[in-house]
N, C-alpha and C positions, 0 to 999 in steps of 0.2 A: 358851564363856567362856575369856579368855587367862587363862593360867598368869599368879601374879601372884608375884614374891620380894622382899622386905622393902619389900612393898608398891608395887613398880614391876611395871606391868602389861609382859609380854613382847607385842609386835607380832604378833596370829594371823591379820593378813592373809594374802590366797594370795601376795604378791611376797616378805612375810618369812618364812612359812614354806618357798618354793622357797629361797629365801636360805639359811634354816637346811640343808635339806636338802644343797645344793652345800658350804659348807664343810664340813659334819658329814662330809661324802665324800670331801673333796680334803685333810683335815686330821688330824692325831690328837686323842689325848682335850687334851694339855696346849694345843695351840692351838685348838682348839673353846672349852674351859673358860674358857680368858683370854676370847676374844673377848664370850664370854657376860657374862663379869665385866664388862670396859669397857664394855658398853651399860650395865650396871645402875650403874655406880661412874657413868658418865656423868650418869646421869639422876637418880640421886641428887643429884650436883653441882648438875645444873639445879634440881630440885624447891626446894634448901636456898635456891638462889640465886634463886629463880621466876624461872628464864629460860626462858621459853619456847620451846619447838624442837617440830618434827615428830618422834615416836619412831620413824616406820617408817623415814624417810632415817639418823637417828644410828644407827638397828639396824644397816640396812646396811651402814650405815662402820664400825661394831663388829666385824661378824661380816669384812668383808672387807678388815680392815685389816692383816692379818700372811699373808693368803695369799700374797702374792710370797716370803715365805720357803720356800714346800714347793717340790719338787724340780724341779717343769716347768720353775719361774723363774728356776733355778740358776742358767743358762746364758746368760741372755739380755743381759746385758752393762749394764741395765738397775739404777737404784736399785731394791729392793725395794717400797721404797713406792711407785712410778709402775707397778710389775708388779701389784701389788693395786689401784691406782686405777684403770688401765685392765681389770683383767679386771672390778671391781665396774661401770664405768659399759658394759663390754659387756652386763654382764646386767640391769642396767637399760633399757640400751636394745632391747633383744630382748623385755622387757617393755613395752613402749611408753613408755615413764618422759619426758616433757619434759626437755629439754636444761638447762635451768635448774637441775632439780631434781637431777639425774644430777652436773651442775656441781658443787655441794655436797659428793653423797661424793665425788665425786674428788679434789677440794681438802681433804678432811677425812682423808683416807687420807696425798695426799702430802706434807700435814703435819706428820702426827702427831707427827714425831721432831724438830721444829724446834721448840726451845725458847720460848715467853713469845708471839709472834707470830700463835699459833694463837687464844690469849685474845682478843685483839682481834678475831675476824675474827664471820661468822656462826655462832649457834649452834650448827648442826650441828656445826661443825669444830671449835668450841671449846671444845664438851664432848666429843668424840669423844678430842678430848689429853687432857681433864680426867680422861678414864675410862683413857685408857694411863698416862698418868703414877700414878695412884693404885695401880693393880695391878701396875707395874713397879717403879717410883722410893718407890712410899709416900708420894707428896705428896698431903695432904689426908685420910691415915689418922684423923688426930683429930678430923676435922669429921664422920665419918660414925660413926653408933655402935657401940656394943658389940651392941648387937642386929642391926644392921641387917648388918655386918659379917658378923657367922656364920649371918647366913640365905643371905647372897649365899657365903659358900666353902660353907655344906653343900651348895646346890644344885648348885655348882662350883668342886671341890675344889682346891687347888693343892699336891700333895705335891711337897715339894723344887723348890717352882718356882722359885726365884731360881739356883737352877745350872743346870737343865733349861731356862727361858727362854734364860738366858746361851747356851746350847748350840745352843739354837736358831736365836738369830741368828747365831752362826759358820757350825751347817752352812749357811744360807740364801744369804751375804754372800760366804765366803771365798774363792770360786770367781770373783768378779767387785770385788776390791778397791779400783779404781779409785773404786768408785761409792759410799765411803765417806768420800772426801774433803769435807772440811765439816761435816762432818755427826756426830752422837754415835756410829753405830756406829760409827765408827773405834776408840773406846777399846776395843771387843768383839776385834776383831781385833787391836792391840797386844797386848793379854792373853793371848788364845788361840790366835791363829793363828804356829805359827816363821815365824819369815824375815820375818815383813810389817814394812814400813818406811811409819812415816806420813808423808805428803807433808807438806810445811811451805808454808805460801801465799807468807811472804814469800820462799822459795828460788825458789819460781815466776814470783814478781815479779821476784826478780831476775834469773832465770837466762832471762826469755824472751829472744826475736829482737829488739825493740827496740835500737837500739844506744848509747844513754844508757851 
């Protein structure tokens, strides 16, 4: 019988339980805990909204949506979210997972951080933001309840997690800051990181080789 928290059944397949097991191992408690929450904050969203999605692919994109932030992916020069979408559809496909289906979390990963865009697209990916944005941002805090709420932090706690998250995505990002441009973590990096200087698009525009 799966585990079930504020009445969202957890995925006890063998692929999401292997799943659980890789990040529970490549991650600490504060991003394991998150990851746990955004499937459930996710599926909550879905349930209220009866949208229907697959829970084992949105697990997937839950649980392996911030692993580009731990340490291997520091380095790799790589946005964070394309380091987690490509390690999530390696382990998919090493499970035999269709290409189709694999497609989903990868797109649902290296979305996540791109604002309103995600809504329109398929389920999977559009609750996978529903479920980041709720336990980052607090959007849609008031659609889910007060019960439902403290069943999903007792199972998976969040002490201090909005400076601890914050922390998280510096150490993840700071190392490779190019690959912020665009994109919301740059605000992480103005704040925390000295010295970073955020690129400006139109200085780009103006300042390429073009000779206009």
């Amino acid at each position: 019988m799966s585990t079930r928290i504020a009445d969202i059944a957890i995925p006890d397949s063998k692929l999401a339980k292997e799943a659980t097991e890789l990040v529970r191992d490549a991650t600490d408690d504060l991003l394991y805990d998150h990851s746990r929450r955004v499937y459930l904050w996710g599926a909550l969203h879905g349930r209220r909204l009866d949208i229907e999605h697959d829970p084992e692919l949105l697990y997937i994109a839950a649980m392996f949506h911030d692993i580009g932030l731990t340490a291997p992916h520091r380095a790799s020069g790589r946005r964070f979210e394309i380091d987690g979408a490509d390690e999530a559809r390696a382990f998919l496909a090493s499970h035999g997972i269709a290409d189709d289906r694999s497609r989903l979390v990868w797109e649902a990963i290296a979305l996540h951080t791109t604002p309103e865009i995600p809504n329109h697209m398929h389920p999977v990916i559009a609750l996978t933001t529903a479920g980041v944005e709720m336990d980052v941002l607090g959007i849609g805090y008031h659609a889910v309840s007060d019960e439902e709420r403290a069943a999903v932090v007792a199972a998976h706690p969040r002490p201090d997690f909005k400076r601890r998250i914050l922390q998280a995505f510096t150490d993840g990002i700071a190392g490779k800051p190019a690959t912020t441009f665009g994109n919301i973590k740059a605000d992480v990096l103005d704040r925390f990181s000295p010295g970073y200087v955020r690129p400006n698009f139109v200085g780009i525009v103006e300042g390429s080789d073009w000779p206009e």
